[in-house]
PASEBA-1860 file (N, C-alpha, C; in nm, 3 decimals):
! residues 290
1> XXXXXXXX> -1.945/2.599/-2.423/-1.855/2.593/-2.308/-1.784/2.459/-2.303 ~ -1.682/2.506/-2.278/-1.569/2.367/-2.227/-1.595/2.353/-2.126 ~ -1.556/2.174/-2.030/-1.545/2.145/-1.944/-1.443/2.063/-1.913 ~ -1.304/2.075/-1.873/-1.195/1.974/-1.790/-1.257/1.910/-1.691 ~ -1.255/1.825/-1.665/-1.255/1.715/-1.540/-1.114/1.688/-1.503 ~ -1.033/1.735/-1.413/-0.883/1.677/-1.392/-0.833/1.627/-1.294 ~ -0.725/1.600/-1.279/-0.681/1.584/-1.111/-0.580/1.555/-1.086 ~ -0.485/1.587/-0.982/-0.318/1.592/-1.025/-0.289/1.428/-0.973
9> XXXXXXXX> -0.379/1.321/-0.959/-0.298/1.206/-0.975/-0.453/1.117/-1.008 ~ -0.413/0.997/-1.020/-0.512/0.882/-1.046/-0.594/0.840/-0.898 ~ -0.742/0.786/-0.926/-0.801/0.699/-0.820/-0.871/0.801/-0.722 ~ -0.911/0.969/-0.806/-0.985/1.010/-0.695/-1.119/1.045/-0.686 ~ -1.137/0.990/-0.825/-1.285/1.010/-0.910/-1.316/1.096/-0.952 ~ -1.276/1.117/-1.031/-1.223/1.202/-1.201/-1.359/1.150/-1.253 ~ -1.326/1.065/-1.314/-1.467/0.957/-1.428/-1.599/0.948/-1.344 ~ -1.594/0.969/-1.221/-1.682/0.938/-1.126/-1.796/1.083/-1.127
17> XXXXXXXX> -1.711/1.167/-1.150/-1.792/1.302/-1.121/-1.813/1.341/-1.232 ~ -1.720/1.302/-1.349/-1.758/1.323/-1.508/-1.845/1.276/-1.559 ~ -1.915/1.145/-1.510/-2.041/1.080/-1.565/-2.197/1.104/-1.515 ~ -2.152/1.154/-1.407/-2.257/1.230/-1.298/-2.244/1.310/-1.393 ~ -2.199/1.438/-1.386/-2.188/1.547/-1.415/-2.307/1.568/-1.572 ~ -2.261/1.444/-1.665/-2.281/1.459/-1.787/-2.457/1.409/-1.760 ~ -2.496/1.297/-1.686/-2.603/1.254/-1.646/-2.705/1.348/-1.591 ~ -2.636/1.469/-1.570/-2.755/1.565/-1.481/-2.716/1.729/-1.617
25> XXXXXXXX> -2.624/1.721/-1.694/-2.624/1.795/-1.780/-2.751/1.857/-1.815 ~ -2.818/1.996/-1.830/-2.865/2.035/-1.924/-2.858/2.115/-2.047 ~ -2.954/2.044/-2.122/-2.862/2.072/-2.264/-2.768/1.959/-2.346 ~ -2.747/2.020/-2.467/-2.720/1.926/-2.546/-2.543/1.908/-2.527 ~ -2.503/1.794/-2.512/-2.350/1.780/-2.460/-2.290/1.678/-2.530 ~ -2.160/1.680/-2.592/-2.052/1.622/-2.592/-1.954/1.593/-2.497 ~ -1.951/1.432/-2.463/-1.841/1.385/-2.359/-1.679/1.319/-2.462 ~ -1.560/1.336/-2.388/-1.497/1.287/-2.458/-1.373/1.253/-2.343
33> XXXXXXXX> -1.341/1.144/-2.395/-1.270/1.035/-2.242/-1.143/1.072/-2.329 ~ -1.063/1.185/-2.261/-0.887/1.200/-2.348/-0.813/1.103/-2.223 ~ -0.824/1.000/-2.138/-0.742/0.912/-2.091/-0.708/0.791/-2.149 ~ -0.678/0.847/-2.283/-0.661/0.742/-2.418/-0.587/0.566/-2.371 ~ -0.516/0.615/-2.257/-0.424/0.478/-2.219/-0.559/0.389/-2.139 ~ -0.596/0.475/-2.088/-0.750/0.352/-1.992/-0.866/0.468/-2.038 ~ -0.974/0.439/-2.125/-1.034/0.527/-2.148/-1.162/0.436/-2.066 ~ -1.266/0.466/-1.972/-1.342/0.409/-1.944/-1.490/0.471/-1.921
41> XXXXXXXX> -1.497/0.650/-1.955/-1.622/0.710/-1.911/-1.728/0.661/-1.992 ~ -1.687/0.605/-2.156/-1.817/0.585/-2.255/-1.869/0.432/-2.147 ~ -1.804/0.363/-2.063/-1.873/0.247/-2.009/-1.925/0.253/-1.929 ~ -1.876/0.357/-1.827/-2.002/0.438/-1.700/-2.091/0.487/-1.827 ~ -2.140/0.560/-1.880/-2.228/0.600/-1.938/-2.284/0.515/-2.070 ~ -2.294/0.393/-2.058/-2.328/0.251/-2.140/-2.343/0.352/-2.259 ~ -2.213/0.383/-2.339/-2.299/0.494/-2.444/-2.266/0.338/-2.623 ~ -2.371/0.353/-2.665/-2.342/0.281/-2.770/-2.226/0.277/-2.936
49> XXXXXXXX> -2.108/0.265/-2.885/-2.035/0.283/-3.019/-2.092/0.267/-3.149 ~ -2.090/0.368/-3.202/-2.150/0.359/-3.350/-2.014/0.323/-3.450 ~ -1.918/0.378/-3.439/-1.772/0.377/-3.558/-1.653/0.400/-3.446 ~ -1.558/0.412/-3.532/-1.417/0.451/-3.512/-1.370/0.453/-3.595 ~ -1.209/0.510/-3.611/-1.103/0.539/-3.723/-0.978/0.552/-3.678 ~ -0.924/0.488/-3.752/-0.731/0.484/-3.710/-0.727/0.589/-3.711 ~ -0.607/0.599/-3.621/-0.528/0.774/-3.616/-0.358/0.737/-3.626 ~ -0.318/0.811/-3.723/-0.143/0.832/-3.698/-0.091/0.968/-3.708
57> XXXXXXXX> 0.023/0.952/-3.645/0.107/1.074/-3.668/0.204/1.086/-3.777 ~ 0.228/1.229/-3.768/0.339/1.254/-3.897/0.514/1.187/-3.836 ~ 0.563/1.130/-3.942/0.720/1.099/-3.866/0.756/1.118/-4.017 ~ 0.882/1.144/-3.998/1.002/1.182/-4.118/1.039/1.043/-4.179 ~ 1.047/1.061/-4.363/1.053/0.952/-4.413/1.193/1.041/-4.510 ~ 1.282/0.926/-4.550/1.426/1.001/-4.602/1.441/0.970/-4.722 ~ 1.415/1.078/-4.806/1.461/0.995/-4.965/1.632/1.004/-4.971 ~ 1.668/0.905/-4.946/1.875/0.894/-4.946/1.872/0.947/-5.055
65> XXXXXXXX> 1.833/0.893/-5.170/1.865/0.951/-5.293/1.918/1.116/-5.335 ~ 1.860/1.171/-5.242/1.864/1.271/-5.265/1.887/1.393/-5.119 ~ 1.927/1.306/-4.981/1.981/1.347/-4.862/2.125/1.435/-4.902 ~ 2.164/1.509/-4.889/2.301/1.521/-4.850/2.426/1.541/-4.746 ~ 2.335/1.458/-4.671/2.389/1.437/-4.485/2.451/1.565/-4.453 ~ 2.353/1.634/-4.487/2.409/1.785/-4.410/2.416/1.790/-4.262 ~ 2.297/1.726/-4.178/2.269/1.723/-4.098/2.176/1.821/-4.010 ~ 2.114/1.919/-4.103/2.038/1.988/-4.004/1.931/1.941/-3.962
73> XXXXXXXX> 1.879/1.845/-4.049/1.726/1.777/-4.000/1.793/1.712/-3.804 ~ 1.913/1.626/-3.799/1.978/1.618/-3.669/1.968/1.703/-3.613 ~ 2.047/1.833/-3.650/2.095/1.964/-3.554/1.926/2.003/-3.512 ~ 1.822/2.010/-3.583/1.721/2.087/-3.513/1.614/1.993/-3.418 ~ 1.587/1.873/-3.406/1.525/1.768/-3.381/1.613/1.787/-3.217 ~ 1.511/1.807/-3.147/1.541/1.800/-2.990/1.511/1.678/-2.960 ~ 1.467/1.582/-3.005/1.431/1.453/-2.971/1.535/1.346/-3.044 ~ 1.598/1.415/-3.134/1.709/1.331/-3.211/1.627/1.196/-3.267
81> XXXXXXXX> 1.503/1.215/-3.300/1.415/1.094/-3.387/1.488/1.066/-3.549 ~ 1.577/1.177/-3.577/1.624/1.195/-3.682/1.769/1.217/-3.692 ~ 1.903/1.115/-3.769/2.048/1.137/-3.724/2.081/1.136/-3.871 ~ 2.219/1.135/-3.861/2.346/1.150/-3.965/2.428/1.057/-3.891 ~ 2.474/0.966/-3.930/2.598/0.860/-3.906/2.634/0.839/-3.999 ~ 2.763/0.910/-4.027/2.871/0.912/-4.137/2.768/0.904/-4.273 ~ 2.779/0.817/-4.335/2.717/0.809/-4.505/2.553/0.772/-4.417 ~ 2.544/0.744/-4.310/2.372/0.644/-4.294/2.299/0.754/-4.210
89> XXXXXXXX> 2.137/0.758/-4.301/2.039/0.869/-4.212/1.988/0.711/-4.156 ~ 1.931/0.759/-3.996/1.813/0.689/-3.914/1.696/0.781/-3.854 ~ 1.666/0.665/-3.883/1.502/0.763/-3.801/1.492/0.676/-3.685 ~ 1.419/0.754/-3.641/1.345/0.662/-3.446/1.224/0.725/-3.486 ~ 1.091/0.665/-3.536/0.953/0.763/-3.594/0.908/0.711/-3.407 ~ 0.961/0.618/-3.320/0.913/0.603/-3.188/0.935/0.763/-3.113 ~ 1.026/0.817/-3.161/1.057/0.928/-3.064/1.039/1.040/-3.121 ~ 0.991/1.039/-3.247/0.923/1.145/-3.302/0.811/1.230/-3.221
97> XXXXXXXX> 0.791/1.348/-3.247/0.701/1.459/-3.191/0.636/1.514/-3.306 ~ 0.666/1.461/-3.410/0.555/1.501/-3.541/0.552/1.645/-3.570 ~ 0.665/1.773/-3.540/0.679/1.910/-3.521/0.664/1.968/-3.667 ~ 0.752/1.858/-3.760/0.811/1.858/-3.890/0.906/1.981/-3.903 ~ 0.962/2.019/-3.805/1.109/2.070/-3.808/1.190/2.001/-3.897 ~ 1.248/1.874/-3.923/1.331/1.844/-4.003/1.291/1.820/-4.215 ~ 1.186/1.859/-4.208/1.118/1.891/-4.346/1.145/1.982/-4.403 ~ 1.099/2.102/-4.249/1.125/2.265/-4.305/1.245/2.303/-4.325
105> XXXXXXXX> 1.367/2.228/-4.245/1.516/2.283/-4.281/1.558/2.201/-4.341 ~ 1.527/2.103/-4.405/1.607/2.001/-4.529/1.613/2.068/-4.679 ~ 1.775/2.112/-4.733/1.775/2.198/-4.792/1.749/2.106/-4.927 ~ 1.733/1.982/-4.931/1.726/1.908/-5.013/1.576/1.881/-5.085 ~ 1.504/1.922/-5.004/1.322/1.848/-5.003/1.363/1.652/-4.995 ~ 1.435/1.662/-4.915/1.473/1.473/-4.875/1.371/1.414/-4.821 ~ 1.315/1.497/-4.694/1.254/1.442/-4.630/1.092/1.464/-4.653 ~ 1.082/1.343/-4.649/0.881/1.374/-4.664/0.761/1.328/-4.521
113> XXXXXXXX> 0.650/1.307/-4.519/0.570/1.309/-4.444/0.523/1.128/-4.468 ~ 0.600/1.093/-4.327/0.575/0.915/-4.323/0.419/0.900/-4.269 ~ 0.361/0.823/-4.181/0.295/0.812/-4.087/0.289/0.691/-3.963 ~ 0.323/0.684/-3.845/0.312/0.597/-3.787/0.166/0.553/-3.709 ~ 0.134/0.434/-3.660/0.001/0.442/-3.638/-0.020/0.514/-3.469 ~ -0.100/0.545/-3.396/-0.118/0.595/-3.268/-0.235/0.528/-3.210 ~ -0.350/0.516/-3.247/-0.414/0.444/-3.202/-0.614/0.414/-3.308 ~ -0.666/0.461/-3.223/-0.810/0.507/-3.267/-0.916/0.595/-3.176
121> XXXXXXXX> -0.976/0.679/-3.260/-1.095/0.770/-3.211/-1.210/0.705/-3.200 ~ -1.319/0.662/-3.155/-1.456/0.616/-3.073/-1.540/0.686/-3.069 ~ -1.678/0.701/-3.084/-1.795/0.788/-3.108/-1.881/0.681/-3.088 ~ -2.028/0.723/-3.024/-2.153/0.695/-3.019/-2.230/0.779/-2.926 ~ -2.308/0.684/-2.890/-2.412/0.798/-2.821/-2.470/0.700/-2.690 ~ -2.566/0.825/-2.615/-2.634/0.771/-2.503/-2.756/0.871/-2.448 ~ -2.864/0.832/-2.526/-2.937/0.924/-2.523/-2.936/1.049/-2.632 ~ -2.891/1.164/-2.576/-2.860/1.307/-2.632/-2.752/1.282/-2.601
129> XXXXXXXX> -2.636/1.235/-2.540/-2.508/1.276/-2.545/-2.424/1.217/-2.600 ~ -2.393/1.293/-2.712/-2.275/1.239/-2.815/-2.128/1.186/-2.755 ~ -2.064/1.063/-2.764/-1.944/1.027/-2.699/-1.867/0.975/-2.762 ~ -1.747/1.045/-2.707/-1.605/1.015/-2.796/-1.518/0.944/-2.682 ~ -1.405/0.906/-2.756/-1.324/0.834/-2.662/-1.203/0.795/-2.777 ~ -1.066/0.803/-2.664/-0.958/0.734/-2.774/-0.894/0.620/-2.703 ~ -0.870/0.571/-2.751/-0.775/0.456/-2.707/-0.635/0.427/-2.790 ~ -0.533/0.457/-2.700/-0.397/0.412/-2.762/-0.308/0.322/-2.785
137> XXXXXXXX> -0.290/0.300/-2.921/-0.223/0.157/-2.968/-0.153/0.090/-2.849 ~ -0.174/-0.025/-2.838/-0.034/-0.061/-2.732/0.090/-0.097/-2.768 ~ 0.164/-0.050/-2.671/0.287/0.007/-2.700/0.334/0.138/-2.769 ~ 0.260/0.255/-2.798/0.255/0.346/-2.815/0.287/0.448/-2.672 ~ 0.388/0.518/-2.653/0.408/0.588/-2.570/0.363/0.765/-2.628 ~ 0.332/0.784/-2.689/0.286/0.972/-2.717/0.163/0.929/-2.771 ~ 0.102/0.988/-2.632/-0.087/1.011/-2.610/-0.098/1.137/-2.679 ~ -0.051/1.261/-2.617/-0.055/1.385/-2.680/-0.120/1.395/-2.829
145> XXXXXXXX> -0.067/1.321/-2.903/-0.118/1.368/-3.082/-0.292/1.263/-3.092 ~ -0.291/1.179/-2.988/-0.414/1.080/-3.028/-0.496/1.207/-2.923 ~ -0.460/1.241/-2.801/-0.583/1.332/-2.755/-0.596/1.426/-2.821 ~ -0.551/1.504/-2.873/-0.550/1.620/-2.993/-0.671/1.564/-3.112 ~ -0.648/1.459/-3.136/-0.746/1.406/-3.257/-0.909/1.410/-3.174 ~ -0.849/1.334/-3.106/-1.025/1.337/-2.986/-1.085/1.450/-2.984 ~ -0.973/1.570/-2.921/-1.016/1.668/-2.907/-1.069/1.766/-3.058 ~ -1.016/1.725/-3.132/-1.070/1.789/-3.306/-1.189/1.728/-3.320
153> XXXXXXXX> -1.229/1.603/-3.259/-1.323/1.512/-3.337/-1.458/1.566/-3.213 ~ -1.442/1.577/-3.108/-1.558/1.649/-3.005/-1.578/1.808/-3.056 ~ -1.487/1.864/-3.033/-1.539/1.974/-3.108/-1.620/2.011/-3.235 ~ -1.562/1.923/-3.317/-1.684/1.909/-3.479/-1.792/1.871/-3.457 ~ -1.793/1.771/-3.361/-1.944/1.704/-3.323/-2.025/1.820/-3.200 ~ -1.935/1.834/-3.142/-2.054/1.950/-3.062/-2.077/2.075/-3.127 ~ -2.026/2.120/-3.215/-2.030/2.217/-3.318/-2.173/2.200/-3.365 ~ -2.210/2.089/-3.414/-2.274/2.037/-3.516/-2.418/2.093/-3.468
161> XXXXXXXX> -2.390/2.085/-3.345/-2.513/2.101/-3.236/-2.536/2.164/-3.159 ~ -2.462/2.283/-3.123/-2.413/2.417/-3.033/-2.390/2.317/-2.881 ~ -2.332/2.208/-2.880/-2.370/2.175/-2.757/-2.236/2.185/-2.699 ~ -2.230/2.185/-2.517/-2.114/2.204/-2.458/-2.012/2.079/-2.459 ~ -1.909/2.080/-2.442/-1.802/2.008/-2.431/-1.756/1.961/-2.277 ~ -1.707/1.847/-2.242/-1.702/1.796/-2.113/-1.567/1.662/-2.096 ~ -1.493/1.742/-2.091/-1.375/1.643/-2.104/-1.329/1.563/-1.990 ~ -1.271/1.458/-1.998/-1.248/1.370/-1.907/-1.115/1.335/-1.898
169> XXXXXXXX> -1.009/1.479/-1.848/-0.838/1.456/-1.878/-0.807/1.366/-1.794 ~ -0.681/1.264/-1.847/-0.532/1.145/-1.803/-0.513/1.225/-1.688 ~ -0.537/1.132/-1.589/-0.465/1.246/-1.425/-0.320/1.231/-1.469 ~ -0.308/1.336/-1.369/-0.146/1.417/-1.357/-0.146/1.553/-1.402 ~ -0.005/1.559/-1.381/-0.002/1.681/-1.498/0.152/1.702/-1.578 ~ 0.138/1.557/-1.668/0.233/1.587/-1.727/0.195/1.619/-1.895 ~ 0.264/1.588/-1.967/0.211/1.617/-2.105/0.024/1.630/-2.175 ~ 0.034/1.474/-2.100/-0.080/1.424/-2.185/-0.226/1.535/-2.092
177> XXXXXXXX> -0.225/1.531/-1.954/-0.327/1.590/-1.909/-0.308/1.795/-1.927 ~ -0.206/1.817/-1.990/-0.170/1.945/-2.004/-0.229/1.974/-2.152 ~ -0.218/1.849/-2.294/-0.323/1.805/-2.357/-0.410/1.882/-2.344 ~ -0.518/1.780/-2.270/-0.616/1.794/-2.251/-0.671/1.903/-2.215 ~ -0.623/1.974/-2.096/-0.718/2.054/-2.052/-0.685/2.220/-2.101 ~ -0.556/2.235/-2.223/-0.590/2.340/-2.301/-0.698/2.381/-2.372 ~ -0.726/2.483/-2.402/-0.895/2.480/-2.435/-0.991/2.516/-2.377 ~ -0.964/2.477/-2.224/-1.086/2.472/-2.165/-1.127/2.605/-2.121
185> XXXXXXXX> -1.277/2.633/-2.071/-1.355/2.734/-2.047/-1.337/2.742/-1.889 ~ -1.377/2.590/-1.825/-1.359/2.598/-1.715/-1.294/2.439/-1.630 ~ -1.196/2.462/-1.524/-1.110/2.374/-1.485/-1.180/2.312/-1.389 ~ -1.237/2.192/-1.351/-1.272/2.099/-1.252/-1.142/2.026/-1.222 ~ -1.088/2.035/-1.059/-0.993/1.987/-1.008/-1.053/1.867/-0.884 ~ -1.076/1.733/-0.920/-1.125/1.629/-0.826/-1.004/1.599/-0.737 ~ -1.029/1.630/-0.638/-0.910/1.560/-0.489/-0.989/1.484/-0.401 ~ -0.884/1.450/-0.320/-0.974/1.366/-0.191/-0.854/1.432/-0.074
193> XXXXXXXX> -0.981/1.423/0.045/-0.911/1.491/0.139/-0.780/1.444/0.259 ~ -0.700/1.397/0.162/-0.594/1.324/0.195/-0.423/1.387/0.173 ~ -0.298/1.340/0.233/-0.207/1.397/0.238/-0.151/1.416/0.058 ~ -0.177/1.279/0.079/-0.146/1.246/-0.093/-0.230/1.339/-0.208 ~ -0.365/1.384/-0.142/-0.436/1.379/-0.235/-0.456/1.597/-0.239 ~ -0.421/1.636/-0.130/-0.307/1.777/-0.105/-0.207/1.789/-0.187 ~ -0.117/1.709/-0.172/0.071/1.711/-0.257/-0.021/1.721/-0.424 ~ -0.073/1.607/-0.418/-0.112/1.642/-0.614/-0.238/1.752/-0.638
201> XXXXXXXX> -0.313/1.773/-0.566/-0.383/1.896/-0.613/-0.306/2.043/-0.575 ~ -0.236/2.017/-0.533/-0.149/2.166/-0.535/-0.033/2.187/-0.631 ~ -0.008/2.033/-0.707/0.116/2.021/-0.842/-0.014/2.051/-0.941 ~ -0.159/2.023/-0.911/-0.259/2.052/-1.011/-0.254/2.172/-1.036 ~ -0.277/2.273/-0.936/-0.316/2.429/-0.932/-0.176/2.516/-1.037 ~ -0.063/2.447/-0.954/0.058/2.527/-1.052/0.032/2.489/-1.192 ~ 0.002/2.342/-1.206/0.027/2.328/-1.334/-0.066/2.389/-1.409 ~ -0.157/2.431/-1.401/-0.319/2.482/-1.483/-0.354/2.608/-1.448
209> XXXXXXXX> -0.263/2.687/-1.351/-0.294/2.795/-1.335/-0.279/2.922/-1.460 ~ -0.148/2.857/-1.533/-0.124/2.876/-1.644/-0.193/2.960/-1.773 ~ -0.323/2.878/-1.756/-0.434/2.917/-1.872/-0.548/3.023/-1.819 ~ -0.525/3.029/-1.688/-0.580/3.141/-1.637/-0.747/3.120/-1.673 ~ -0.801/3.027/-1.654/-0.935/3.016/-1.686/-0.960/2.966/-1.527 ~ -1.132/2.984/-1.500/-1.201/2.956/-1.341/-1.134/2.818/-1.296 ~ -1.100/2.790/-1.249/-1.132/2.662/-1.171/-1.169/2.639/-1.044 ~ -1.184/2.499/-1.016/-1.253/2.497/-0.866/-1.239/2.324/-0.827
217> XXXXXXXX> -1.252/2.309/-0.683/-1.248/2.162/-0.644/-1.349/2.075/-0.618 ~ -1.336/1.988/-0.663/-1.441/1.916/-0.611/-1.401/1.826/-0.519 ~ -1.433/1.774/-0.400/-1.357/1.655/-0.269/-1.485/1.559/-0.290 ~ -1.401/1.448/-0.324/-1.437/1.319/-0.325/-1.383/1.247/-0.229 ~ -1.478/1.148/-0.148/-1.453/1.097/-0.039/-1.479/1.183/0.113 ~ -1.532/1.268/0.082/-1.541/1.396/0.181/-1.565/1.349/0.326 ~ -1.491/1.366/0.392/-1.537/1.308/0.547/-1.477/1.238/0.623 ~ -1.333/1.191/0.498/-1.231/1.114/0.541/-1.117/1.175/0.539
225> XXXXXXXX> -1.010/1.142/0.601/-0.845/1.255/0.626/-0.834/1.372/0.700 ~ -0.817/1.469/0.661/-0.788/1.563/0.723/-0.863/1.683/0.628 ~ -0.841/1.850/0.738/-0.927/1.961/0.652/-0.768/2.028/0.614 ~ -0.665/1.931/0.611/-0.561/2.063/0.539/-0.599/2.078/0.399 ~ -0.666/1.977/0.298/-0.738/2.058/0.148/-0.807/2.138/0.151 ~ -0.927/2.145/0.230/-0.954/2.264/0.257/-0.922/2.387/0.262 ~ -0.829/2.364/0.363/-0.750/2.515/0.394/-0.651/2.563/0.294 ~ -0.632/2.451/0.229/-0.560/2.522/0.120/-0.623/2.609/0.005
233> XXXXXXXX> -0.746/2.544/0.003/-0.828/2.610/-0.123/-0.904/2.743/-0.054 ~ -0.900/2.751/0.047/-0.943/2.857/0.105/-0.795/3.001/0.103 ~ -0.683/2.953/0.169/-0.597/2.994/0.140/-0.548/3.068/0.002 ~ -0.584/2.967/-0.136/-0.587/2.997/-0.250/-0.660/3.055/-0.320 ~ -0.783/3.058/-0.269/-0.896/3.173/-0.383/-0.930/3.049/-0.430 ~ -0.912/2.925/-0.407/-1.013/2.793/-0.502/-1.122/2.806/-0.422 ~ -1.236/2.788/-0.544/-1.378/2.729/-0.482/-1.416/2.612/-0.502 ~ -1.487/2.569/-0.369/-1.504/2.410/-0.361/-1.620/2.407/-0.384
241> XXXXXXXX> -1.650/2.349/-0.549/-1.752/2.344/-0.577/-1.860/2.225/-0.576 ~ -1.811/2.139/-0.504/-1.888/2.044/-0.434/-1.802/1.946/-0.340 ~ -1.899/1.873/-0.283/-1.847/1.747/-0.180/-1.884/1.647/-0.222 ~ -1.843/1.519/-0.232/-1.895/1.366/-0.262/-1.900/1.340/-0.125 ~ -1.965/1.254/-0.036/-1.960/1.194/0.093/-1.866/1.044/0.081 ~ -1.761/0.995/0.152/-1.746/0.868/0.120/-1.846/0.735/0.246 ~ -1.887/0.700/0.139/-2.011/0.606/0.205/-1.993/0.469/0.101 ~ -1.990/0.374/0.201/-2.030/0.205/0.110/-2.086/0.251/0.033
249> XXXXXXXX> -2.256/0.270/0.034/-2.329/0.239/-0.089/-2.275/0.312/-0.206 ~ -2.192/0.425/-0.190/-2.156/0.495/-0.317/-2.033/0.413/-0.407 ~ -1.932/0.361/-0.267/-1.856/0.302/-0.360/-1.898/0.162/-0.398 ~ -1.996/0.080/-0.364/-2.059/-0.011/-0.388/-2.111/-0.017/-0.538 ~ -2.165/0.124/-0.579/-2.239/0.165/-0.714/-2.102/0.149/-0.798 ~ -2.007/0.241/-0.755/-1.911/0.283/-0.826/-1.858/0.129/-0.867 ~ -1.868/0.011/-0.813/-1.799/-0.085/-0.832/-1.875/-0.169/-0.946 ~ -1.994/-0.163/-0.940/-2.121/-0.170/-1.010/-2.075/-0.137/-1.153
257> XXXXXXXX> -2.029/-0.030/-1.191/-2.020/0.083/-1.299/-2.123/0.158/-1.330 ~ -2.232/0.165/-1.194/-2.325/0.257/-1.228/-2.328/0.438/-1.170 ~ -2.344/0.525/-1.240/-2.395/0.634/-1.234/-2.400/0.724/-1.099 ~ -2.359/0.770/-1.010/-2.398/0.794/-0.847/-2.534/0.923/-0.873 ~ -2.504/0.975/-0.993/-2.626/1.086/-0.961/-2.764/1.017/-1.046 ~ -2.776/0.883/-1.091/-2.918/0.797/-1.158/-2.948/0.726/-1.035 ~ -2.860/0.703/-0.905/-2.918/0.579/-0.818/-2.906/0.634/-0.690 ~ -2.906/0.760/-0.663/-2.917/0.859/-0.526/-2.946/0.972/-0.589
265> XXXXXXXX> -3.049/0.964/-0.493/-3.142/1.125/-0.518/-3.058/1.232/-0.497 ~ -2.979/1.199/-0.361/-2.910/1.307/-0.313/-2.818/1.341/-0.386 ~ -2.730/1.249/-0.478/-2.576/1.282/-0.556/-2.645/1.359/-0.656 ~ -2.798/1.309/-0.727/-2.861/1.335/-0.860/-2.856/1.554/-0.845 ~ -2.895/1.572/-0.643/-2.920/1.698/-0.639/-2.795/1.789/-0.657 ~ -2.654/1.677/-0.575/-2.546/1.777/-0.581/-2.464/1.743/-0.699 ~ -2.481/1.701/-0.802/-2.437/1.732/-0.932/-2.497/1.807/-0.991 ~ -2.608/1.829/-0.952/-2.710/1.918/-1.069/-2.649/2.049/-1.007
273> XXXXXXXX> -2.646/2.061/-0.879/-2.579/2.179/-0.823/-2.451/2.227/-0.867 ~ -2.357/2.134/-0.925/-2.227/2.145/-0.922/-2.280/2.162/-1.088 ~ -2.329/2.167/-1.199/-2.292/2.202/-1.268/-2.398/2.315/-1.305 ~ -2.466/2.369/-1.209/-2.530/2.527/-1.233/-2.397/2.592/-1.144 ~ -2.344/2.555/-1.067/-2.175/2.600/-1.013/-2.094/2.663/-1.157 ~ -2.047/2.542/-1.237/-1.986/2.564/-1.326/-2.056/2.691/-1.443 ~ -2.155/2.666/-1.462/-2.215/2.737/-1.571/-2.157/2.921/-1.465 ~ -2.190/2.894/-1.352/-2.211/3.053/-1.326/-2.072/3.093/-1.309
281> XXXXXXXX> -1.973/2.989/-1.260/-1.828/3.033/-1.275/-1.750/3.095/-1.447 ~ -1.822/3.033/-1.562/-1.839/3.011/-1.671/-1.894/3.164/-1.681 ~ -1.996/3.217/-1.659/-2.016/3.351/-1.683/-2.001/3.457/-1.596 ~ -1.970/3.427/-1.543/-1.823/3.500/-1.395/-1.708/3.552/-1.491 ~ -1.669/3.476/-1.540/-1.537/3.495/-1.626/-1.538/3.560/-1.718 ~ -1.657/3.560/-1.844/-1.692/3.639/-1.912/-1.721/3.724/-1.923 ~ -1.829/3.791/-1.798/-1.826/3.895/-1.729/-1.665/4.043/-1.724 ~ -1.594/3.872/-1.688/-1.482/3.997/-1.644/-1.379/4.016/-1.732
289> XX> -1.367/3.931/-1.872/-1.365/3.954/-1.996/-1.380/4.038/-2.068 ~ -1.508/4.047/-2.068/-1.555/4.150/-2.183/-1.549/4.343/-2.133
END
């Protein structure tokens, strides 16, 4: 089983419920932090890096020699990473999408397979739970192809071991967290019960409704704002599959970088709850599958 952790904006404890979550796991699990730009769950979960490995993408490399500025590698490139100016080819490998559209229609075989760098993949462990993580070059703007690698590199490793998968998607929902949470078995949507925090879990629901897999909310900070999230997920057929309370000592821990379900009994009970939640939403679905 897959697991998304998501949330349609930053700061509502995403990583917060992902490290819980993984901490009260049973069974053998793979975590993997796809918020490649700030990746921070392997440090809530002190997991020990064992390796890493560069990652790049494919970008178009031009043998002139043998171009004949036809221009279709231009004409098909929606990103225009690839031109014709009079006698001169350019590349932009920055604005490349790595599709290799301009390979397949170069009637020449001109163009070949460059590579630019993107960043690196991260692995170790913590305990039983195997952890990945990416981090993206700086100054690198396309996360997309480095979470894709993450996501190849968790899957082989939980393979290895029949164990479940537990991802930790880039809030929002633009490219990079749309990324991420393809794949998944089942959608965890973290909000807080706020105006702000309504407007982006309801740009969450459109955006992920998409894949048509369970999802459900979790409210962090519970106790503060208003019950219009609520009513929305009630309204919607979402199930709220748990509450965080907002209390000092929790965000006190959280500031800590420690764990909320290792240092309260009580969080230790309602994560364990929230992910026999997931498992049964998880065979809810299958159920109605097969």
């Amino acid at each position: 089983m897959i697991v998304a952790i998501a949330s349609g904006k930053g700061g509502t404890g995403k990583t917060t419920v992902a490290a819980s979550l993984a901490a009260v796991w049973q069974g053998p699990l793979t975590t993997a932090d796809l918020d490649v730009e700030a990746p921070n769950l392997h440090l809530f979960l002190q997991a020990r890096i064992e390796g890493r490995r560069a990652m790049s993408m494919m970008v178009p490399e031009v043998d002139e020699s043998r171009c004949n500025r036809c221009g279709a590698c231009s004409d098909i490139c929606q990103f225009k990473a690839i031109s014709v100016m009079g006698e001169v080819m350019l590349t932009f490998p920055e604005m490349c999408h790595g599709c290799g559209a301009c390979m397949a229609v170069c009637p020449e075989d001109a163009i070949s397979e460059g590579a630019r760098p993107l960043g690196e993949v991260l692995w170790g462990r913590r305990g039983d739970i195997d952890c990945l993580a990416g981090r993206l070059r700086v100054g690198e703007a396309m996360s997309p192809p480095l979470i894709g690698h993450v996501k190849d590199a968790a899957e082989k490793t939980a393979a290895a071991r029949g164990a479940d998968i537990l991802y930790d998607a880039p809030p929002g929902v633009s490219c990079p967290a749309v990324k991420a949470v393809t794949g998944a078995d089942v959608i965890v949507l973290v909000t807080e019960p706020t105006p702000f925090g309504l407007y982006d879990l309801k740009l969450a629901v459109e955006s992920f409704a998409v894949f048509d897999r369970p999802m459900g909310v979790v409210v962090n900070r519970a106790g503060i704002g208003t019950g219009e999230g609520y009513e929305y997920c009630r309204q919607s057929g979402l199930p709220v599959l748990a509450e965080i309370p907002f209390t000092r000592a929790a965000a006190e821990a959280y500031s800590r970088g420690q764990i909320l379900a290792e240092v309260f009994d009580e969080h230790r009970g309602r994560f364990a709850a929230l992910a026999k939640e997931i498992r049964r939403q998880h065979a809810v679905a299958g159920e109605v599958t097969a």
